[in-house]
Backbone as ProteinMPNN parsed JSONL, in Angstrom:
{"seq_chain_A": "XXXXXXXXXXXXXXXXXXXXXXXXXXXXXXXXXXXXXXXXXXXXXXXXXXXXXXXXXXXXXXXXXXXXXXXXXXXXXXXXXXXXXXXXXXXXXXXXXXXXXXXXXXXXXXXXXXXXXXXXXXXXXXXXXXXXXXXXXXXXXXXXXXXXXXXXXXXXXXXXXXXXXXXXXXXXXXXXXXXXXXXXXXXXXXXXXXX", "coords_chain_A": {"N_chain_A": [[-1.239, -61.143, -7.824], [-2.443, -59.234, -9.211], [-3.711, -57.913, -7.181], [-1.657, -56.43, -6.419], [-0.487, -54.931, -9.07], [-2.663, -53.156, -8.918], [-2.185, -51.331, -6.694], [-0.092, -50.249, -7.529], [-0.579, -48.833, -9.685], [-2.533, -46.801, -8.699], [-0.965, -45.798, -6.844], [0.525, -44.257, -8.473], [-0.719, -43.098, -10.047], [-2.24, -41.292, -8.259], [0.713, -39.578, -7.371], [0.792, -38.376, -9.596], [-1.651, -36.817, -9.501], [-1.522, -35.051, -7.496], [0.856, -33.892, -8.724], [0.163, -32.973, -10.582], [-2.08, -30.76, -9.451], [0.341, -29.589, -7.659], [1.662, -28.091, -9.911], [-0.403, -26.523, -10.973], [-0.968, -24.703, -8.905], [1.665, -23.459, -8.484], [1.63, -22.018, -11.035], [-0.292, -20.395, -10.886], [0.625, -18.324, -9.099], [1.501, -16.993, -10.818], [1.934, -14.406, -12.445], [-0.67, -12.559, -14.722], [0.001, -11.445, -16.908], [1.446, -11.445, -19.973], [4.0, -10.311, -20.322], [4.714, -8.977, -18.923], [7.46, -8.344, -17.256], [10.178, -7.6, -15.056], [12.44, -4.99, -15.059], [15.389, -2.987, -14.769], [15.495, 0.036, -14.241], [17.511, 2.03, -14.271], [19.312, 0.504, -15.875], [18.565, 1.83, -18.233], [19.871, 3.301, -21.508], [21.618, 6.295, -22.887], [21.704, 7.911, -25.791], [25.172, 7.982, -27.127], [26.549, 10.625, -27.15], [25.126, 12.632, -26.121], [24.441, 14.035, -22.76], [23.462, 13.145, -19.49], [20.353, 13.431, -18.265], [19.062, 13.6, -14.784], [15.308, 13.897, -13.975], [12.953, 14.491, -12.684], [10.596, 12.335, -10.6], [7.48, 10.553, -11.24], [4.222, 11.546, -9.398], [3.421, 8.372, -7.551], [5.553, 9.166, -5.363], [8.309, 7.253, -3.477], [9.959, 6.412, -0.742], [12.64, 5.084, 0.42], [12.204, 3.218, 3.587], [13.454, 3.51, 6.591], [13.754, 1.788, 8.583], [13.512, -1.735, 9.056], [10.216, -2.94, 8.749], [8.822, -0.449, 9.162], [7.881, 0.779, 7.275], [7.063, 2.289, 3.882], [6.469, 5.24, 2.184], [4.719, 7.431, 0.573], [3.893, 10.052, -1.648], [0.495, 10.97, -2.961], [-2.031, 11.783, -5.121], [-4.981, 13.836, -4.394], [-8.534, 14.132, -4.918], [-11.755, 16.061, -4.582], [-14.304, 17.037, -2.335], [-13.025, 18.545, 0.005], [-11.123, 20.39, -0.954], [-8.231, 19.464, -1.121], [-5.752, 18.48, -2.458], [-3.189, 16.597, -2.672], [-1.837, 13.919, -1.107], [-0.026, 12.342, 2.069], [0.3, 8.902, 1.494], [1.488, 5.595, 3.616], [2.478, 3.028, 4.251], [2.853, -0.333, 5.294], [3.82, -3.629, 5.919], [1.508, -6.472, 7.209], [0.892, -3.854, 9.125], [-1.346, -3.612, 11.445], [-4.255, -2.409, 13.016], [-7.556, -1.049, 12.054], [-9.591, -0.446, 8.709], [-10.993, 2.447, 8.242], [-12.773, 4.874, 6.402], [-13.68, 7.128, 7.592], [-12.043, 10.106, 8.239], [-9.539, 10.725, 11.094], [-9.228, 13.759, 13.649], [-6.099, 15.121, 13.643], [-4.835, 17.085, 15.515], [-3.343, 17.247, 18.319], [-0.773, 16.554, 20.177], [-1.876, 13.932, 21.836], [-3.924, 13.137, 20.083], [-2.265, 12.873, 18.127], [-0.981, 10.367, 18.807], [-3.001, 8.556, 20.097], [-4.371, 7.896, 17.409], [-1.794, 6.56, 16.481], [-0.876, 4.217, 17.712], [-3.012, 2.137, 17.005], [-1.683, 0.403, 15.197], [1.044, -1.104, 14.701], [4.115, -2.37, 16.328], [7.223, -0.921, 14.814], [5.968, 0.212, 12.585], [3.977, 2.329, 13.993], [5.426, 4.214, 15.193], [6.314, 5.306, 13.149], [4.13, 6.291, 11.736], [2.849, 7.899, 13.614], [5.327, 9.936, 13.686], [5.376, 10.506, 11.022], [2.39, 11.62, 11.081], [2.751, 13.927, 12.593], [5.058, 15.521, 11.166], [3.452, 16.206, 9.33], [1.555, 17.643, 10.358], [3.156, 20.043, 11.531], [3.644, 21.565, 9.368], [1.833, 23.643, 8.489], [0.439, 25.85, 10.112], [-1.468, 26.863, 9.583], [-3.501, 25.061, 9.329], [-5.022, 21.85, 9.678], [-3.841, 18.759, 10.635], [-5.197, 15.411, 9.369], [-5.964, 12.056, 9.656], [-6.754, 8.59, 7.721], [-6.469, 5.216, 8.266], [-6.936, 3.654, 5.373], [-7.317, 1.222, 4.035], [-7.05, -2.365, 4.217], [-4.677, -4.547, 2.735], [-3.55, -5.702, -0.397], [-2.829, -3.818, -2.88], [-2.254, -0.763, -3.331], [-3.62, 2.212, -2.531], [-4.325, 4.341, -5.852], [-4.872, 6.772, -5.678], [-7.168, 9.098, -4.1], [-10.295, 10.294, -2.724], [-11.265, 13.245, -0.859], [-13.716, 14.175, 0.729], [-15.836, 16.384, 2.253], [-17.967, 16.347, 4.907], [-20.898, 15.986, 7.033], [-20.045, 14.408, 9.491], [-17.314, 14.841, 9.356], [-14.414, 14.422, 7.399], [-14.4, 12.57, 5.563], [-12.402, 9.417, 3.537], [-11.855, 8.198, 0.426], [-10.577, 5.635, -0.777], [-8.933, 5.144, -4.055], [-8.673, 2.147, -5.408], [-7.005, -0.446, -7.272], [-7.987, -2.06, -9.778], [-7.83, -5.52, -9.742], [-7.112, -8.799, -8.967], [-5.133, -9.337, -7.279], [-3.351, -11.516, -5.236], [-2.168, -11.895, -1.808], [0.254, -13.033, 0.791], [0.817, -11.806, 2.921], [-1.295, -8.843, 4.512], [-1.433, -5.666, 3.615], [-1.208, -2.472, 5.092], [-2.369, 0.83, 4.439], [-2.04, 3.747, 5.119], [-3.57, 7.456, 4.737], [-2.17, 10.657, 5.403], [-3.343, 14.178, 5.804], [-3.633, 17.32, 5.145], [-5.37, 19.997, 5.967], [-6.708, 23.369, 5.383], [-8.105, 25.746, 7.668], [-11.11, 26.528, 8.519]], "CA_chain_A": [[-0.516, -60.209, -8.632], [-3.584, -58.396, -9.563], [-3.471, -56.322, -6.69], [-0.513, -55.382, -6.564], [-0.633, -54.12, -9.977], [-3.628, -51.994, -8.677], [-1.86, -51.125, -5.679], [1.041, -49.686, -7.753], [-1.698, -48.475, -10.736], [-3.342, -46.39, -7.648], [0.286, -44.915, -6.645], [0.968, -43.643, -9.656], [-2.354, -42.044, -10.596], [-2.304, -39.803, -6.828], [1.809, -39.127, -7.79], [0.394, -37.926, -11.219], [-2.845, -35.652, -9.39], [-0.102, -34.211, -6.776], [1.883, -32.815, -9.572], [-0.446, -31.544, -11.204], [-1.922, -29.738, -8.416], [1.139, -28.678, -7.395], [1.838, -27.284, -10.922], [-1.277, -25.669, -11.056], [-1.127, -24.51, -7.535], [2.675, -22.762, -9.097], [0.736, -21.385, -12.233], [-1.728, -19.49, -10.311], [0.912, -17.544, -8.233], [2.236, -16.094, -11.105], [1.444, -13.153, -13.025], [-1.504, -13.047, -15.574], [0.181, -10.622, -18.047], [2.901, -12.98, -19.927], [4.489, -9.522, -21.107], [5.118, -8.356, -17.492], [8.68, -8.239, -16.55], [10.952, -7.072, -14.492], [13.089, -4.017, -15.717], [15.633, -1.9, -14.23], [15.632, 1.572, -15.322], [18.885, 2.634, -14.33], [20.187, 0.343, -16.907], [18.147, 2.186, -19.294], [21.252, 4.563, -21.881], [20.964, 7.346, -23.613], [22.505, 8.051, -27.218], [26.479, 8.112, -26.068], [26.999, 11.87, -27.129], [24.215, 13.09, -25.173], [24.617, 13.479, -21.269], [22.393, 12.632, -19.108], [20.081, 14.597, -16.875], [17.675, 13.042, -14.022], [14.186, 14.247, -14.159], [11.614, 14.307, -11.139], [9.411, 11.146, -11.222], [5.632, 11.166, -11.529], [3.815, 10.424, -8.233], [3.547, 8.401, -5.974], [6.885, 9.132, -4.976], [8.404, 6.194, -2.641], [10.784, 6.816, 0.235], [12.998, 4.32, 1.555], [11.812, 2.897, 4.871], [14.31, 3.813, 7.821], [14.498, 0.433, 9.05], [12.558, -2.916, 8.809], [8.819, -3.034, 9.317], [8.456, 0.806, 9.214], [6.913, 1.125, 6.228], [7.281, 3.299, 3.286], [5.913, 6.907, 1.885], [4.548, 8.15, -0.822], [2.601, 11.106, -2.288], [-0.767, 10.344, -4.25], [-2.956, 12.745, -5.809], [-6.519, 13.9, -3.695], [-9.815, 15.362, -5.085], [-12.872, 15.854, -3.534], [-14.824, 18.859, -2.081], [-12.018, 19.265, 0.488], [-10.008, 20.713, -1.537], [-7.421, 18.879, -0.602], [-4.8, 17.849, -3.583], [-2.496, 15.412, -2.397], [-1.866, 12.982, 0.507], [0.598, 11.376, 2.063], [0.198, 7.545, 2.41], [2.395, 5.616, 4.478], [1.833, 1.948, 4.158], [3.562, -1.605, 5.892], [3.211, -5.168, 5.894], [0.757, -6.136, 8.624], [1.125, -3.082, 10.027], [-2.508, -3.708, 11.988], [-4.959, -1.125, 12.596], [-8.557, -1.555, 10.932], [-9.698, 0.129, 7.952], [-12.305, 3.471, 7.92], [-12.88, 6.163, 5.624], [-13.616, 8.44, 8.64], [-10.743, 10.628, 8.774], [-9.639, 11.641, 12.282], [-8.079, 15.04, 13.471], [-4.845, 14.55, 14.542], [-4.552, 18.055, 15.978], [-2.828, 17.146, 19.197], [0.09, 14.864, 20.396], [-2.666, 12.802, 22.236], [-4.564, 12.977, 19.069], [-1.556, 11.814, 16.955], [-0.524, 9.388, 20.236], [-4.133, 8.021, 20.139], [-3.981, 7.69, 16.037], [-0.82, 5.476, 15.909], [-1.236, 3.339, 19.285], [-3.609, 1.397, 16.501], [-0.782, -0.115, 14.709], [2.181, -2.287, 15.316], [5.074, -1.979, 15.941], [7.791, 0.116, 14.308], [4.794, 1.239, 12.01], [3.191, 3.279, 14.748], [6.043, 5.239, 15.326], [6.323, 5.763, 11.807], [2.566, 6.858, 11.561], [3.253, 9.384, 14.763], [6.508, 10.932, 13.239], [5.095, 11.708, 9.976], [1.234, 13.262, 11.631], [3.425, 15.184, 13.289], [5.334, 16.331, 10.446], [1.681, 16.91, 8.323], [0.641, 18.783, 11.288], [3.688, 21.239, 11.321], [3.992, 21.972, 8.18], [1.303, 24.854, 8.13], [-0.172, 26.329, 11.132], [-3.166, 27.163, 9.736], [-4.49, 23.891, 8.635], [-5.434, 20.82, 10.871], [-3.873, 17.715, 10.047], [-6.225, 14.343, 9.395], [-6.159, 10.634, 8.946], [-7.431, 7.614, 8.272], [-6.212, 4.014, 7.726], [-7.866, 3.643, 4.078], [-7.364, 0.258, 3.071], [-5.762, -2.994, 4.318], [-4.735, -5.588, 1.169], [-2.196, -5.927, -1.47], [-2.549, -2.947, -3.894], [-1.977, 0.354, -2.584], [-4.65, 3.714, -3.657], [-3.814, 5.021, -6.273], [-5.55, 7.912, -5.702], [-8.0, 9.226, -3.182], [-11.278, 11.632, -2.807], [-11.498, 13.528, 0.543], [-15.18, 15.079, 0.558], [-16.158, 17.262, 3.649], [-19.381, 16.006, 5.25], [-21.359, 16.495, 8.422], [-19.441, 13.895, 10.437], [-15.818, 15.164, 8.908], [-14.043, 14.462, 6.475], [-14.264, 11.271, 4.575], [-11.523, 9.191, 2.423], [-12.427, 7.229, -0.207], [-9.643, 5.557, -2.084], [-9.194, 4.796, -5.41], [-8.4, 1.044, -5.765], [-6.873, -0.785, -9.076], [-9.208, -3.444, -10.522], [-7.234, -6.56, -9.346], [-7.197, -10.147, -8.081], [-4.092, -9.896, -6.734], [-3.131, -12.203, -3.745], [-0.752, -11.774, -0.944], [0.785, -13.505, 1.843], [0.686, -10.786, 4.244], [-1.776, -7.547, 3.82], [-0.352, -3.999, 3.582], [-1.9, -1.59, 5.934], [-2.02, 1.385, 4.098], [-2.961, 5.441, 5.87], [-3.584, 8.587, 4.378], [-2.315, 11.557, 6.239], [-3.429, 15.393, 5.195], [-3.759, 18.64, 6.209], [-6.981, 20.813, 5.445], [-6.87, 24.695, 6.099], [-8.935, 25.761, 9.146], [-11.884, 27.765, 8.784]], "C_chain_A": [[-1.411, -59.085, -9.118], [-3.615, -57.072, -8.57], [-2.575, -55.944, -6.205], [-0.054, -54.53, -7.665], [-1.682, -53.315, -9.602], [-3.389, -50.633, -7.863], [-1.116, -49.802, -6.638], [0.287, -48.694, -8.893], [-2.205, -46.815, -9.852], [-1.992, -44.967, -7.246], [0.508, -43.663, -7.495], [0.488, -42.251, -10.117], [-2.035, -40.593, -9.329], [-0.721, -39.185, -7.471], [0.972, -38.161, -8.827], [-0.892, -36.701, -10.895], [-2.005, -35.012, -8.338], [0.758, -33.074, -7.749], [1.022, -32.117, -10.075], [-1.306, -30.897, -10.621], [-0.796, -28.785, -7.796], [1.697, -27.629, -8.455], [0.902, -26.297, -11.471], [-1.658, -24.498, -10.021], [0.284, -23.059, -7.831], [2.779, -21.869, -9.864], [0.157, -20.246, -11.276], [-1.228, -18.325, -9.939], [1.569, -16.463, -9.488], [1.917, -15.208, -11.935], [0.109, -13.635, -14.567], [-0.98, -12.294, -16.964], [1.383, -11.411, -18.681], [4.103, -11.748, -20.519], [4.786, -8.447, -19.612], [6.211, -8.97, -17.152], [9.116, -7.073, -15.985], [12.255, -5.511, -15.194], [13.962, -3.276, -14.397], [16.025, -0.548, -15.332], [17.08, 2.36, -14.926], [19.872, 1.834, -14.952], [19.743, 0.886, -18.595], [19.769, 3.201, -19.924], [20.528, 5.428, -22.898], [22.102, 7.239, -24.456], [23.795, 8.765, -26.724], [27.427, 9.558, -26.541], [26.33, 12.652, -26.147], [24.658, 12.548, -23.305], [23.299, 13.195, -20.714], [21.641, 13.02, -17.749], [18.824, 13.598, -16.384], [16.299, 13.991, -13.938], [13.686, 13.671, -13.102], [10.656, 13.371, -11.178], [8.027, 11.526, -10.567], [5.564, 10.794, -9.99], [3.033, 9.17, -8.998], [5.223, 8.142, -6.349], [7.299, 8.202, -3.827], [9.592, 6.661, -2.12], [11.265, 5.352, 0.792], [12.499, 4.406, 3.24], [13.41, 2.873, 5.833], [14.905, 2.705, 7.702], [13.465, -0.574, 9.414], [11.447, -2.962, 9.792], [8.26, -1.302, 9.572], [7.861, 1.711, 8.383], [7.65, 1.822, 5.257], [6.329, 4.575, 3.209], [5.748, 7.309, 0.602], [3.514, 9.315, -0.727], [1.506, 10.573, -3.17], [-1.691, 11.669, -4.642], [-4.305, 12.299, -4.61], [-7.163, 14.498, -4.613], [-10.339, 14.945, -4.279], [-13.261, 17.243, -3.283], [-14.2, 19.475, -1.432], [-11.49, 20.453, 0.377], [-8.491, 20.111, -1.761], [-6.573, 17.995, -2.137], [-3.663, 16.619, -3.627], [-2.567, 15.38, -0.987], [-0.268, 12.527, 0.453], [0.206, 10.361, 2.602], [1.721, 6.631, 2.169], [1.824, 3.917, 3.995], [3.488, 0.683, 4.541], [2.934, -2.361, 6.023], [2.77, -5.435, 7.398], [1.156, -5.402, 9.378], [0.169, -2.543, 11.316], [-2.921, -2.661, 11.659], [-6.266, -1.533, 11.325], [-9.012, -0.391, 9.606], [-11.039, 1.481, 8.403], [-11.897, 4.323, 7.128], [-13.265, 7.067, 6.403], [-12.452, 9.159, 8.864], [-11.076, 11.147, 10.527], [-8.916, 13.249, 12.644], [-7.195, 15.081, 14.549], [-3.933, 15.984, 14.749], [-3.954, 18.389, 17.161], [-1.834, 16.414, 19.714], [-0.923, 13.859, 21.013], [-3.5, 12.01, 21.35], [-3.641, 11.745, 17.605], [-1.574, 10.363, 17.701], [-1.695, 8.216, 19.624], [-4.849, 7.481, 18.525], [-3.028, 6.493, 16.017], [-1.066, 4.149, 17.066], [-1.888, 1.887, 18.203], [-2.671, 0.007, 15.398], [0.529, -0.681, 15.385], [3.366, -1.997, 14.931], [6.37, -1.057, 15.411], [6.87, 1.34, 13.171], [4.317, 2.524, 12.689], [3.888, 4.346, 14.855], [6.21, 5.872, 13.982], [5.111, 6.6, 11.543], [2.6, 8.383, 12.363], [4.019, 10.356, 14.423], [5.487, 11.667, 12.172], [3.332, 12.113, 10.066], [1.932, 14.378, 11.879], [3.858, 16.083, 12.164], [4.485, 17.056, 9.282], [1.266, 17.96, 8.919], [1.422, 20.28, 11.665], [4.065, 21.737, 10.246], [3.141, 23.477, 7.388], [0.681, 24.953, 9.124], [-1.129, 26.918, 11.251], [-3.891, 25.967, 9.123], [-4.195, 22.821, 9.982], [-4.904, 19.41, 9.945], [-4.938, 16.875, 10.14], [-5.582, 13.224, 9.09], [-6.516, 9.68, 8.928], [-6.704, 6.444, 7.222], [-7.429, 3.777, 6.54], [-7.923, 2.606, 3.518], [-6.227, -1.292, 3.976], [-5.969, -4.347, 3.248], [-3.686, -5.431, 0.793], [-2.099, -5.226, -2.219], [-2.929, -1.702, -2.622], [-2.889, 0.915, -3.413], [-3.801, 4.006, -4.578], [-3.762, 6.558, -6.525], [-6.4, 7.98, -4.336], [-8.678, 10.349, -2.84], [-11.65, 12.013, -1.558], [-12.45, 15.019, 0.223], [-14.947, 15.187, 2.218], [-17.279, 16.821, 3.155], [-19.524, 16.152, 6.298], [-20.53, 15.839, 9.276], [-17.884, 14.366, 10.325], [-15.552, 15.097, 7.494], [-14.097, 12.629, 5.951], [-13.35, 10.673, 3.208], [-11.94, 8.359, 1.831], [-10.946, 6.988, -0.897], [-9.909, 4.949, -3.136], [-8.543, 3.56, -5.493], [-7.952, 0.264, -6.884], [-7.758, -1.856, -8.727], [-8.124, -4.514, -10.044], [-7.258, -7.444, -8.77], [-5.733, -10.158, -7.954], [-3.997, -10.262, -5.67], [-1.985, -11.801, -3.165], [-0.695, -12.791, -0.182], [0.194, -13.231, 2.755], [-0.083, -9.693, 3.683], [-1.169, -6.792, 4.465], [-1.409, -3.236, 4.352], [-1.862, -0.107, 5.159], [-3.269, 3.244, 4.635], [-2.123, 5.989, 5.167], [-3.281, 9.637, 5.35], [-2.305, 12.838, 5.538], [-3.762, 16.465, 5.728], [-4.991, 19.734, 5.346], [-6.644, 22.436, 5.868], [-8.011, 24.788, 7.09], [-10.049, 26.981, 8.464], [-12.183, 29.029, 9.255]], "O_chain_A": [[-0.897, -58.002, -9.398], [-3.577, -55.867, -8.819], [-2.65, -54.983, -5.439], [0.646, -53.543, -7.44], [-1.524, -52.308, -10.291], [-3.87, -49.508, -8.0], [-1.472, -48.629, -6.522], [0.773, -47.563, -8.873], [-2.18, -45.775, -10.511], [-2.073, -43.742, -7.336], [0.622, -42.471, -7.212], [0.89, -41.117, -10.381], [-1.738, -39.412, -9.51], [-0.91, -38.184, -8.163], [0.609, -37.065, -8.4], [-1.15, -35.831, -11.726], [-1.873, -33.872, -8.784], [1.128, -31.916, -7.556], [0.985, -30.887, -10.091], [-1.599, -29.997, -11.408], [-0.926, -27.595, -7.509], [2.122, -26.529, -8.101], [1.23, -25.406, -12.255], [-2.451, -23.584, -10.247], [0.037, -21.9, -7.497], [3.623, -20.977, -9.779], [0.617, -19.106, -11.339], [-1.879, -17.294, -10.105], [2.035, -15.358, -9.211], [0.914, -15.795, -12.342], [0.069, -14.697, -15.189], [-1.536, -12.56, -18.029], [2.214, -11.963, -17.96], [5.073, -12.193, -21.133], [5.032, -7.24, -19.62], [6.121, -10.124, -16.734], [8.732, -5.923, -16.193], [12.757, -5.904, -16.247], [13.45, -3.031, -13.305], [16.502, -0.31, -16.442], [17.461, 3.344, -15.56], [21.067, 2.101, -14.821], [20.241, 0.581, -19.679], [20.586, 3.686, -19.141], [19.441, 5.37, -23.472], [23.176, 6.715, -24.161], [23.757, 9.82, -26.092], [28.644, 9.647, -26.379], [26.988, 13.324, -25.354], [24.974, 11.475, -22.791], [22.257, 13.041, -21.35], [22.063, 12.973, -16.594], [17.971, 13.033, -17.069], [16.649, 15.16, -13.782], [13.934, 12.546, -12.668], [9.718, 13.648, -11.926], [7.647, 12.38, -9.765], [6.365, 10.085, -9.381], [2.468, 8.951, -10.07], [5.843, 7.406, -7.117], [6.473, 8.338, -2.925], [10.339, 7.299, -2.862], [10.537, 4.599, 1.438], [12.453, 5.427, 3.928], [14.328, 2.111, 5.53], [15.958, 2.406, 7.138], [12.527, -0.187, 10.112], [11.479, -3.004, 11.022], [7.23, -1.118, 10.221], [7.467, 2.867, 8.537], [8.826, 2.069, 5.527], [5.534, 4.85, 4.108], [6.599, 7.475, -0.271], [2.577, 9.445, 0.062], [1.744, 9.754, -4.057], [-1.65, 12.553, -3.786], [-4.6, 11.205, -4.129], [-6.595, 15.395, -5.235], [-10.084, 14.057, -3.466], [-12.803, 18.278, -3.766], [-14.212, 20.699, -1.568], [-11.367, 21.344, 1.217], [-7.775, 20.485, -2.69], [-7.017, 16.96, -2.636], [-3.436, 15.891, -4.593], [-2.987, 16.12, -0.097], [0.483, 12.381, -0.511], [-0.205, 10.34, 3.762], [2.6, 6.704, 1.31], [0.75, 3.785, 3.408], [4.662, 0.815, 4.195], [1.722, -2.285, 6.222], [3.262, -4.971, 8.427], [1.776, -5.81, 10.36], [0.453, -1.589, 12.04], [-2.582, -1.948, 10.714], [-6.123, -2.046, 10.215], [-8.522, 0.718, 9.82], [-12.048, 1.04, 8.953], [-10.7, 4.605, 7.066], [-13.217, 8.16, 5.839], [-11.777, 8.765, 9.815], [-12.074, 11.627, 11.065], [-8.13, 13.768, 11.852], [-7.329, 15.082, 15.773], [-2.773, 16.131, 14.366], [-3.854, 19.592, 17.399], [-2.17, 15.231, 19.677], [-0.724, 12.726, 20.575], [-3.819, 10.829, 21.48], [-3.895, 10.81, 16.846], [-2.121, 9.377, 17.207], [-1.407, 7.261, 18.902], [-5.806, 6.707, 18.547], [-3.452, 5.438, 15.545], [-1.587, 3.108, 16.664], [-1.448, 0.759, 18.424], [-3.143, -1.07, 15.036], [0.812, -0.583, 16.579], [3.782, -1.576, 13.851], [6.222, -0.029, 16.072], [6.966, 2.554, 12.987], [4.257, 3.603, 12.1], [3.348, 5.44, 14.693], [6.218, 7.101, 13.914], [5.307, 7.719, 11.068], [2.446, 9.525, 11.929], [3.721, 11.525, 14.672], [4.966, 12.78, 12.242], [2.912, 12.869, 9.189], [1.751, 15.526, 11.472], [3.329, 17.184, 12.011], [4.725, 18.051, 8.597], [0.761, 18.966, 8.419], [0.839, 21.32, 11.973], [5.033, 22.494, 10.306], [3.452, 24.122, 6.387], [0.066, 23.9, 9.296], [-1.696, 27.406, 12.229], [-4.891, 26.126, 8.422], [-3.426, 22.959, 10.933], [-5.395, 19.064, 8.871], [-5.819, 17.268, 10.904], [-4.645, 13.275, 8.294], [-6.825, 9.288, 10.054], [-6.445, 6.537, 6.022], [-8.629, 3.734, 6.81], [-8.51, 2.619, 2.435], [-5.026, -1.218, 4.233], [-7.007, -4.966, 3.013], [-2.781, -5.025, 1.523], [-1.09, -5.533, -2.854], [-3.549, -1.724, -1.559], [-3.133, 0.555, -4.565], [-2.594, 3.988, -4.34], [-3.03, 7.281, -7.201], [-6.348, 7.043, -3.54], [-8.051, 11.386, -2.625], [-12.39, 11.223, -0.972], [-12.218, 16.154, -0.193], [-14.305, 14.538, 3.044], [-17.717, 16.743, 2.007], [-18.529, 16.469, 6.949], [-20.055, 16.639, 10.083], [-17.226, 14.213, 11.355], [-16.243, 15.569, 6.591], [-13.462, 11.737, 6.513], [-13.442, 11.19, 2.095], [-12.535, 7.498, 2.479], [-10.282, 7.877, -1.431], [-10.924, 4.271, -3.295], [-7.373, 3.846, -5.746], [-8.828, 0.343, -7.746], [-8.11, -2.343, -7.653], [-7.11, -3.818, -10.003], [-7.483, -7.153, -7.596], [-5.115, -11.036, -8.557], [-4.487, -9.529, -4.811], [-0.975, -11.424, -3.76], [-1.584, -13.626, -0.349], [-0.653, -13.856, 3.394], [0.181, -9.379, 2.522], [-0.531, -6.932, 5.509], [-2.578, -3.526, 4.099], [-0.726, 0.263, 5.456], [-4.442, 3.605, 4.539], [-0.952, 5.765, 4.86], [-4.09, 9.674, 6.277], [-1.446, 12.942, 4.663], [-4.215, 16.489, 6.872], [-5.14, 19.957, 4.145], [-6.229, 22.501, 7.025], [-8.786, 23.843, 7.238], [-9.725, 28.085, 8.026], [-13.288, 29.524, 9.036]]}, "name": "protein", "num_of_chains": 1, "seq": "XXXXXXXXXXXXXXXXXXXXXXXXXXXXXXXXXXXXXXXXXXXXXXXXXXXXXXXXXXXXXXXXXXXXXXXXXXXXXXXXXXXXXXXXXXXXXXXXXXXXXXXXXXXXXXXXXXXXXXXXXXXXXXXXXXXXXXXXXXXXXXXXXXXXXXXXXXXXXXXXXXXXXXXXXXXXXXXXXXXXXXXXXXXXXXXXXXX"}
């Protein structure tokens, strides 16, 4: 009888380090701020004499994605010696493609072609459309870009210095241990005036 009371003693105990691994394992995933919720702002009201006018939101501005796996769009603020004031980055869940701060110049369809090719999927075409549309948008500047980051927080920012090899992106990163699943692929695309 002895060991079967040990037997069952033994059970118990692993049951009992299971849970609480798994409850700690549950803990972990979830936010560290206990004052972080969820909100929607279009149930925010306004004082019910007053109408109610929409206002232009701050960047990064976010663009619905077409259609699944194609990423989204936003604007972000640039400095740097560039000149260069804002970007657009483009960013999808494993959307491949490795990270550099080398921008490239995506001054040609072979150039854009040879740019997106690096990515997967519906991404790439996504990446290709909007070089293209960076690159016609002023005919005296040269579009650029470079995959800047792949992870779970997006730039929030980003400094594009001119240097001997090109142009170089640095982004601006938040402070964060946040985990993912899947990492976010996230490119800068911009357009520079021409010399």
């Amino acid at each position: 009888m002895n060991s079967s009371l040990r037997l069952s003693g033994g059970r118990s105990a692993a049951a009992l380090v299971a849970t609480l691994a798994l409850a700690a394992g549950l803990t972990a995933c979830g936010s560290d701020d206990p004052d972080d919720t969820a909100t929607d702002p279009a149930s925010s009201s306004s004082p019910s004499g007053e109408p109610t006018s929409e206002t232009p939101s701050e960047t990064p501005t976010e663009t619905p994605p077409p259609d699944s796996g194609s990423g989204a769009q936003a604007t972000i603020p640039a400095t740097g010696s560039a000149g260069v004031t804002e970007v657009t980055l483009i960013s999808a869940t494993e959307g491949g493609g490795s990270d550099s701060t080398l921008a490239l110049a995506l001054d040609t369809d072979q150039a854009r072609a040879d740019f997106a090719a690096q990515f997967d999927g519906a991404f790439a075409e996504t990446v290709s459309t909007t070089s293209t549309e960076v690159a016609e948008r002023d005919a005296g500047a040269t579009a650029y870009g470079a995959t800047v980051a792949i992870g779970c927080e997006a730039p929030r920012s980003v400094a594009v210095e001119a240097g001997e090899a090109g142009f170089e992106v640095i982004p601006k990163l938040p402070r964060s241990s946040v985990q993912c699943l899947a990492p976010m692929t996230y490119v800068v695309l911009f357009a520079v005036p021409n010399a």
